[in-house]
C-alpha positions as semicolon CSV with decimal commas, in nm:
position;residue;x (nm);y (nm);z (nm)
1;X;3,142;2,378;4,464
2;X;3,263;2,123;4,781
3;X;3,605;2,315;4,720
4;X;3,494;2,679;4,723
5;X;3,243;2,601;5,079
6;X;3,596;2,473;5,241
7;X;3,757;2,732;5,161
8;X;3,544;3,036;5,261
9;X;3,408;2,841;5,549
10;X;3,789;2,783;5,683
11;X;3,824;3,148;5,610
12;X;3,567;3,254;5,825
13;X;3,629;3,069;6,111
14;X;3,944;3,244;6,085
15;X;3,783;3,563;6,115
16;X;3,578;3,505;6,416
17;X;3,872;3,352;6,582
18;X;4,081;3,677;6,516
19;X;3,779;3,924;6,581
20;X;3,734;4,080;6,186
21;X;3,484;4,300;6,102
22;X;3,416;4,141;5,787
23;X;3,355;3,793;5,688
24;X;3,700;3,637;5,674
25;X;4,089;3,583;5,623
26;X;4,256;3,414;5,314
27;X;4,588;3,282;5,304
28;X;4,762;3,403;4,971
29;X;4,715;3,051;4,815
30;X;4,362;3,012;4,936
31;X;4,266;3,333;4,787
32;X;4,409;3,244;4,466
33;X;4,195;2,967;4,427
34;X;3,872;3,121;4,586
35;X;3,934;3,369;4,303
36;X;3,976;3,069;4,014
37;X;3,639;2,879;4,146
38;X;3,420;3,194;4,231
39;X;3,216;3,364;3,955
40;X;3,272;3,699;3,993
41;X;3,506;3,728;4,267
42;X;3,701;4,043;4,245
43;X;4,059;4,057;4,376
44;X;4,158;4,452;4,518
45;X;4,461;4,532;4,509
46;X;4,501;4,864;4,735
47;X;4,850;4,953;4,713
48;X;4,993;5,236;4,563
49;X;5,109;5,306;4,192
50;X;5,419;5,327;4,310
51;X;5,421;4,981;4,453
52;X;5,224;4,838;4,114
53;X;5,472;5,015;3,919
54;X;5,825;4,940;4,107
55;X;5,741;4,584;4,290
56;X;5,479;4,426;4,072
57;X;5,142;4,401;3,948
58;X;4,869;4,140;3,958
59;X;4,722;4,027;3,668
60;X;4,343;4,073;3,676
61;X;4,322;4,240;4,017
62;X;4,136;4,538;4,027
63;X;4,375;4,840;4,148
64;X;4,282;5,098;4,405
65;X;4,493;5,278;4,562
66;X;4,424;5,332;4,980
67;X;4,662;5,563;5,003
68;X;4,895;5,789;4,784
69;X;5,265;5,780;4,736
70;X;5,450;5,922;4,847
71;X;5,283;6,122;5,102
72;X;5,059;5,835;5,233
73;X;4,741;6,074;5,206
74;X;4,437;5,846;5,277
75;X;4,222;5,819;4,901
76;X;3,957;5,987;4,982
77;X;3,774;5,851;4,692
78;X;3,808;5,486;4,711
79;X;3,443;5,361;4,857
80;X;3,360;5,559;4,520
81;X;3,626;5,394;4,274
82;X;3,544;5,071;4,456
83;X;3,161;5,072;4,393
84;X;3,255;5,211;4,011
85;X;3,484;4,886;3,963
86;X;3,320;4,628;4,157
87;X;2,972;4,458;4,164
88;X;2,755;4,540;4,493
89;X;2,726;4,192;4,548
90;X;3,121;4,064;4,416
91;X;3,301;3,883;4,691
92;X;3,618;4,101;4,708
93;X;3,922;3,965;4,820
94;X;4,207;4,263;4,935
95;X;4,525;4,243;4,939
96;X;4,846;4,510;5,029
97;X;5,191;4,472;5,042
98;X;5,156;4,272;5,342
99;X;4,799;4,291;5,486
100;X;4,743;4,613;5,666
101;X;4,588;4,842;5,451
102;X;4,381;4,571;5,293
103;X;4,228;4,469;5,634
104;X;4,120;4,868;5,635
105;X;4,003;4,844;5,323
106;X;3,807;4,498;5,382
107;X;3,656;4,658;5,677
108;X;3,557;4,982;5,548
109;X;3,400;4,817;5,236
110;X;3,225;4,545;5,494
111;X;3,080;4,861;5,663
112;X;2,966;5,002;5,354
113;X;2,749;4,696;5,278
114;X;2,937;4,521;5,017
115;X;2,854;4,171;5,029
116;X;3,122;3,941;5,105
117;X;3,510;4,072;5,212
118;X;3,800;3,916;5,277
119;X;4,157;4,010;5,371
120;X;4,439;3,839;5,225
121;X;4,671;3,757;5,459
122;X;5,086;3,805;5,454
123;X;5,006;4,050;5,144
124;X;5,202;4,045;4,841
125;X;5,530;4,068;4,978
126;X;5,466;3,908;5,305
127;X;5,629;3,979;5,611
128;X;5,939;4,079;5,668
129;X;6,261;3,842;5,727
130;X;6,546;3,872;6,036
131;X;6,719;4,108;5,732
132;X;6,355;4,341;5,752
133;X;6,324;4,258;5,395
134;X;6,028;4,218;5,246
135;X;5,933;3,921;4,961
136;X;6,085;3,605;5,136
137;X;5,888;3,504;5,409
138;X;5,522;3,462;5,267
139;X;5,295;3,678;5,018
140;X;5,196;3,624;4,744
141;X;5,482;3,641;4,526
142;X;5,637;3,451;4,744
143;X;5,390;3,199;4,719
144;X;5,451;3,143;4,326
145;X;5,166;3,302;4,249
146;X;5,038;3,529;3,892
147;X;5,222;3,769;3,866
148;X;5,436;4,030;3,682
149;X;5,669;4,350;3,703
């Protein structure tokens, strides 16, 4: 369990240091593996169909959308969907296409008393590069890590 402390404790100090309203920040790779070595962590995936569909999906991740496509109309029914899909007490990890709308999403849940939330950081297509294209410069994909068109 020495692993899984490290990790969540490093992520932590990561969100005090950058002010989060809920418990932490995971790189990509970190949340990857806080995912592997905690029982019944939940990874949320909160981007649209569109994105699932067209860039790539997760495998495993639970998939909520935060906001439609294509009009970007807030889903008014995701604290719902969210305690449907996920245990009360899960630690949720969220991730975007590059971190945005998962740190709404990590702080609304927070709010809303779910146990433990984290954002994952750089998203799955990270930021973008000098070219303002998306999927070189960090994320998860990126990062080599599961997952599929």
């Amino acid at each position: 369990m020495g692993r899984l402390t490290d990790l969540l404790q490093l992520a932590q100090e990561r969100g005090r240091e950058l002010g989060l309203p809920y418990a932490g920040a995971l790189t990509p790779q970190e949340a990857n593996e806080v995912w592997q070595l905690a029982p019944g962590a939940k990874l949320v995936d909160v981007r649209t169909r569109a994105e699932w569909d067209w860039v790539g999906r997760i495998p495993g991740a639970v998939e909520i959308e935060w906001q439609s496509y294509p009009d970007n109309k807030p889903n008014l029914h995701f604290l719902a969907q969210l305690k449907q899909q996920v245990d009360r007490e899960a630690l949720l990890m969220f991730i975007c296409r590059s971190g945005a709308r998962s740190h709404n999403a990590a702080a609304l849940a927070s709010k809303e008393a779910q146990a433990d939330c984290y954002n994952v950081l750089e998203g799955f297509e990270g930021d973008k590069d000098a070219h303002a294209q998306r999927g070189k410069v960090g994320g998860w994909r990126h990062a080599g890590l599961p997952w599929r068109s």
